[in-house]
N, C-alpha and C positions, 0 to 999 in steps of 0.2 A: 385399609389403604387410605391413607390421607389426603385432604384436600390438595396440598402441592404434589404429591408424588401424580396425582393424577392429571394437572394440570402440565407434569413436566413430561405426561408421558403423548397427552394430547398434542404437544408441542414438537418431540419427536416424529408420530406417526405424519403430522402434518406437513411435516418436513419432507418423510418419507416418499409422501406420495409426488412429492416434483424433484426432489433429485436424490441423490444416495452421500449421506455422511460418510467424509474419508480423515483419513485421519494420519498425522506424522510423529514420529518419535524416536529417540537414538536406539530404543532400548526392545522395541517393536520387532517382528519376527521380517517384516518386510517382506510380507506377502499377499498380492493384491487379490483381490481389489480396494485391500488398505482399508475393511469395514469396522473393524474393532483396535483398542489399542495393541491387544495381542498379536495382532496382525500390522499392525502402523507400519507403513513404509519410513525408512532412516535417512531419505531423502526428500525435500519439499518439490521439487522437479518432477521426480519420479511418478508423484503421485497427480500433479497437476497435470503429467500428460496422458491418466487415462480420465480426465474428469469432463463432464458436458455439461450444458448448460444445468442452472438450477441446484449444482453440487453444492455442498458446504466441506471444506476441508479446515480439519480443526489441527493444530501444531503444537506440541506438547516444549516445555522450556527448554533451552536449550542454546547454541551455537550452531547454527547453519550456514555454511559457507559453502555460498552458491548465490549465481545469477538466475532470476526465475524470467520464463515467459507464458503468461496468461493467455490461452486462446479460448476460455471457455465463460462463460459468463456465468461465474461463481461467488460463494460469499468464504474469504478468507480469515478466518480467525488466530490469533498468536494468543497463547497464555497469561501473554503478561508485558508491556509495552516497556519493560526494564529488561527481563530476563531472556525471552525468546526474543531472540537477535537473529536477523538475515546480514549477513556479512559480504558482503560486496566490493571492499577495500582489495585492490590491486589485480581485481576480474573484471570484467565487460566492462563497461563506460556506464551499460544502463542495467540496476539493479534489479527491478523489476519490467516489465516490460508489458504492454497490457493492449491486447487486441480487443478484450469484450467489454462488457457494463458487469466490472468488478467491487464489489463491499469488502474493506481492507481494514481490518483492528485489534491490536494489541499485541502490537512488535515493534521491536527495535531494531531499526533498517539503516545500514551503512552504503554508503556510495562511494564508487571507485576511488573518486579522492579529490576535493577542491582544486589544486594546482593542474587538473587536467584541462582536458579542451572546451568550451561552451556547449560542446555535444554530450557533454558528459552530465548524464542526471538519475538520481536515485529512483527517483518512480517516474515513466512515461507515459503517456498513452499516445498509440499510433493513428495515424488516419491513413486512407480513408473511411476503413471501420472506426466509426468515431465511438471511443468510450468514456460513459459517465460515469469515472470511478470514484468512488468514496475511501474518504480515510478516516477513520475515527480510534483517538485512542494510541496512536503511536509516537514513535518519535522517528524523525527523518534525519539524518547529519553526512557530513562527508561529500556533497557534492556541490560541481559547479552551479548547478542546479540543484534545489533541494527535488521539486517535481514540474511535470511540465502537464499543461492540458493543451492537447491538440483539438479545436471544432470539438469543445467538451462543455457540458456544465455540473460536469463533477462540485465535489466538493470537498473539501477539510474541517474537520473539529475535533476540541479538546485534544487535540496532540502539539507537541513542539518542535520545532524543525532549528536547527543550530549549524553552523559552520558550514555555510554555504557561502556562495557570492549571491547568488539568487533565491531566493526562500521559492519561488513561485513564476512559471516559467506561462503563460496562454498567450495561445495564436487564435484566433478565428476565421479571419477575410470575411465576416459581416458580423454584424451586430443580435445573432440569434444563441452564443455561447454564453453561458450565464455561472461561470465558477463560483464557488463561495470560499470565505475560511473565516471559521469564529472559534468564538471562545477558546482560540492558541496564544502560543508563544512562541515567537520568531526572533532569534539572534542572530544578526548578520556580522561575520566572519569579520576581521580589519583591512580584507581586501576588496569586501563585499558591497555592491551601489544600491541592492532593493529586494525591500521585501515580496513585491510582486510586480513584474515588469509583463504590459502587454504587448503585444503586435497586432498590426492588423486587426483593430477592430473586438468588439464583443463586451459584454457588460458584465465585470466581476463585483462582487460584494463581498466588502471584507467590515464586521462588525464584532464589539469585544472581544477584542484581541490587545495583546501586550508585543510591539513590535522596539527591538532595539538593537544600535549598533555599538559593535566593540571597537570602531574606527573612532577617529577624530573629529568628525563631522555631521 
């Protein structure tokens, strides 16, 4: 047995012992508790609503069309921040929706659709369970809002966020929220005024980053 195999096996078991690897795939028998790919649930939903804290759910490529809600504070993985797509275009207002302290990467994630309402945003996080979600590694597009941090100091990197009016949406009412986003790329839409607009207080950091607009201005 070799050095890596045993290194990926200690990584596994480690895993193991705080929460339970699940897994999604079209092709999967969709039968839970979704532990193997054999078994992958054919829906990302499905399998997020039997998962608890400390889960990891892994999502095989694909086209998922579906609105997800996050109640468990988990680490979510996509295969491939081109390929495994969450599709959200002309469903819920809010694509993702995220009650816990979520780790999010390597999906391509659509929002209901820009020309909607300012309520409308691709990934949120709710208060007053306040979550410090991560994004790393995706691509965000399609919303009023590309994402929103409510009383969060989530963060963003390496991923690109495109056709929004808002790339980046934080609220706090004091100054103890501490957002980040680096090393992205933000295209704001030609109807779009900011890459990251705050409210109410809280201290973001946005550092190497490529931020531009397709408007006139």
């Amino acid at each position: 047995m070799n050095k890596l195999r045993i290194i990926f096996m200690i990584i596994l078991l480690a895993q193991g012992a705080f929460g339970t690897i699940r897994y999604v795939s079209k092709t999967g028998s969709s039968t839970p508790p979704y532990t193997s790919w054999e078994m992958a649930s054919d829906s990302i939903q499905k399998c997020l609503n039997i998962c608890v804290d400390g889960d990891t759910v892994i999502v095989a490529n694909g086209i998922y069309k579906e609105s997800l809600i996050i109640n468990a504070a988990i680490t979510f993985i996509g295969s491939s921040m081109d390929s495994c797509v969450i599709d959200g275009r002309n469903l819920t207002r809010t694509t993702i929706e995220i009650f816990r302290d979520t780790n999010i990467s390597g999906f391509n994630i659509f929002g209901k659709g820009i020309e909607e309402t300012p309520y409308q945003t691709t990934i949120i996080s709710r208060t007053p369970l306040t979550s410090n979600y991560s994004v790393r590694n995706c691509v965000i597009s399609n919303g009023y809002n590309g994402l929103y941090f409510g009383r969060s100091s989530g963060f963003i990197s390496n991923s690109v966020i495109k056709n929004v009016y808002r790339a980046i949406f934080s609220f706090c009412m004091s100054d103890t929220c501490k957002p980040k986003l680096n090393n992205s790329i933000v295209f704001i839409s030609k109807k779009g005024i900011a890459a990251w607009y705050t409210g109410d207080g809280g201290q973001p950091t946005i550092t190497n980053n490529i931020l531009v607009t397709e408007g006139d201005y």
